[in-house]
Each structure stands twice: as C-alpha cells, then as structure tokens.
Backbone bond lengths (Angstrom), bond angles and torsions (degrees), N, CA, C in turn:
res aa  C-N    CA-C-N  psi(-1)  N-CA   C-N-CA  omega(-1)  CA-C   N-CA-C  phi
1 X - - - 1.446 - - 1.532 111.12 -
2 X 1.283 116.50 -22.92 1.913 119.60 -162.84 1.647 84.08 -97.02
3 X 1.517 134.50 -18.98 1.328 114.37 170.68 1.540 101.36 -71.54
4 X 1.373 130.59 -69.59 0.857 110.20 -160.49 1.801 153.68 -72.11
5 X 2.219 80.91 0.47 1.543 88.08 147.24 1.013 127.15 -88.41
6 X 1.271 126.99 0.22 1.602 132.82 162.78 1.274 125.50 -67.65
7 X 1.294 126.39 -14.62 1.550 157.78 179.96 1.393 96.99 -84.03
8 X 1.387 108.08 -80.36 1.417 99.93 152.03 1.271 147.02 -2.95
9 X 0.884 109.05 -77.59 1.582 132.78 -167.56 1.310 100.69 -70.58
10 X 1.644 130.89 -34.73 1.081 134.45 -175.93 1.520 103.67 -72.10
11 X 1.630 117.17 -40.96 1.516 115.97 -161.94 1.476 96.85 -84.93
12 X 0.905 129.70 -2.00 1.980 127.42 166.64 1.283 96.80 -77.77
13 X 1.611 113.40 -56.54 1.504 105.79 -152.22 1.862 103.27 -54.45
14 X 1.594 122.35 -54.88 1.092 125.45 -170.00 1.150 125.07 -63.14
15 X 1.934 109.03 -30.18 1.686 97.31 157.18 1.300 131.05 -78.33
16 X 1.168 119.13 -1.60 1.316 139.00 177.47 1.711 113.11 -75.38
17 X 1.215 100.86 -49.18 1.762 116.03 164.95 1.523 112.36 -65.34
18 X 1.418 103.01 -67.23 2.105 113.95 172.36 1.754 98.49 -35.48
19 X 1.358 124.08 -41.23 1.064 110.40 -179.33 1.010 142.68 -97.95
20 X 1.524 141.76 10.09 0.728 127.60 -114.09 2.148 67.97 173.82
21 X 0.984 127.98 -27.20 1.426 136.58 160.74 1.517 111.59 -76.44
22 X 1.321 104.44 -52.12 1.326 118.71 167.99 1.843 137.21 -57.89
23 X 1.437 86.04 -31.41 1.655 92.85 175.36 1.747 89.90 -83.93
24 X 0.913 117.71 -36.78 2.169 128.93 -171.79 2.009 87.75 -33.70
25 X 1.697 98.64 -65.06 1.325 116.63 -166.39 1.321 93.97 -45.49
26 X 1.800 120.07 -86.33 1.133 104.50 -143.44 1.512 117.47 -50.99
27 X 1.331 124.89 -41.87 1.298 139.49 -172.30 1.380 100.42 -62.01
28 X 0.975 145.38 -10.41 1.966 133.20 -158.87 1.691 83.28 -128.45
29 X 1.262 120.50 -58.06 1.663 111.94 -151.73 1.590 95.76 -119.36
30 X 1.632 139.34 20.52 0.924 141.04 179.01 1.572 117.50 36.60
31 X 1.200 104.10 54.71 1.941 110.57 179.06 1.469 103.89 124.64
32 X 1.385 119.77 155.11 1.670 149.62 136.02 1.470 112.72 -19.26
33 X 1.301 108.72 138.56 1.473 106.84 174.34 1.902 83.60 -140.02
34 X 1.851 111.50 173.02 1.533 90.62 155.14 1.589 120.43 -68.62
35 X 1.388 112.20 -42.48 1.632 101.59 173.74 1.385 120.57 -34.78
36 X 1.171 147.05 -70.42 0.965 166.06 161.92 1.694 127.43 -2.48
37 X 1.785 89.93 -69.84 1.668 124.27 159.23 1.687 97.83 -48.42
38 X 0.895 108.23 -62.35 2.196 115.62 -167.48 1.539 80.82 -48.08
39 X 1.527 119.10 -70.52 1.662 113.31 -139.57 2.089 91.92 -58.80
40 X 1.304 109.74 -45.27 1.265 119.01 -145.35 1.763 81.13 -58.92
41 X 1.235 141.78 -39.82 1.324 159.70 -155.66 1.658 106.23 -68.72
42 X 1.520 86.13 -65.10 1.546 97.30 170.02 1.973 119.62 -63.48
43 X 1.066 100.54 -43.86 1.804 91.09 174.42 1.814 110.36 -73.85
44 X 1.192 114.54 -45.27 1.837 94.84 158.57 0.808 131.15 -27.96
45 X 1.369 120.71 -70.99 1.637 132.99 154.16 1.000 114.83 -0.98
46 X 1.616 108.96 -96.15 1.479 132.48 -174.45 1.821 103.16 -50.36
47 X 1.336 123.92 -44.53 1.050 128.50 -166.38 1.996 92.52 -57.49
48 X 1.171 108.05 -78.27 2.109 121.73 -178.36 1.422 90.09 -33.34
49 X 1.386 133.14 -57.25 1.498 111.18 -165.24 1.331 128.69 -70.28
50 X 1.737 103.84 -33.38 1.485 106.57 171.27 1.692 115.07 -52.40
51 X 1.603 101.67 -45.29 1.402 114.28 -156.92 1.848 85.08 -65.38
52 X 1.288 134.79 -48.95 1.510 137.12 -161.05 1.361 109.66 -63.23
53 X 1.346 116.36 -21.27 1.626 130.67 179.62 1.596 103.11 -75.46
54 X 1.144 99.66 -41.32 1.712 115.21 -159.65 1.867 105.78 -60.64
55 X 1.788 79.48 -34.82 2.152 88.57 -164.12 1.846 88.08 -89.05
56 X 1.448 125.38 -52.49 1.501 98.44 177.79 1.441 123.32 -26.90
C-alpha cells in the first residue's frame, strides 16, 4: 500500500511542476518552443527524482 502512495505522490509532484512550468511559459515567453518543451522535460525529471529520494 506505501508503494502505491508513492506512485502517487510522484504523479502530483510532476503535474504539479508540468504545470505550473507551463503556465511560467505561457506567461514569460507567450507559448512552447522545442527548447522550452526539452527544458520543461528535463526539470520534471530531475524534479520526480529528487522528490523519490526525499520519500525513501
């Protein structure tokens, strides 16, 4: 059961970032570019793993 609020917990954290990166975009650079998409990709990432370290 503690895995699968950990699953959890991971899929908040990244929509929480996806979103919240994403509103950053439109409001700062008015839209998506591919640069943009990559970075937003890459800090999710990094963002779920820190957070997955945190709950071990």
């Amino acid at each position: 059961m503690a895995v699968l609020l950990g699953q959890w917990l991971m899929v908040l954290v990244a929509g929480a970032v996806f979103a919240g990166g994403a509103a950053l975009m439109r409001r700062r650079l008015g839209g998506f570019t591919g640069d943009t998409a990559g970075a937003l990709v890459e800090t999710v990432e990094a963002t779920v793993l820190l957070a997955a370290a945190l709950v071990v």
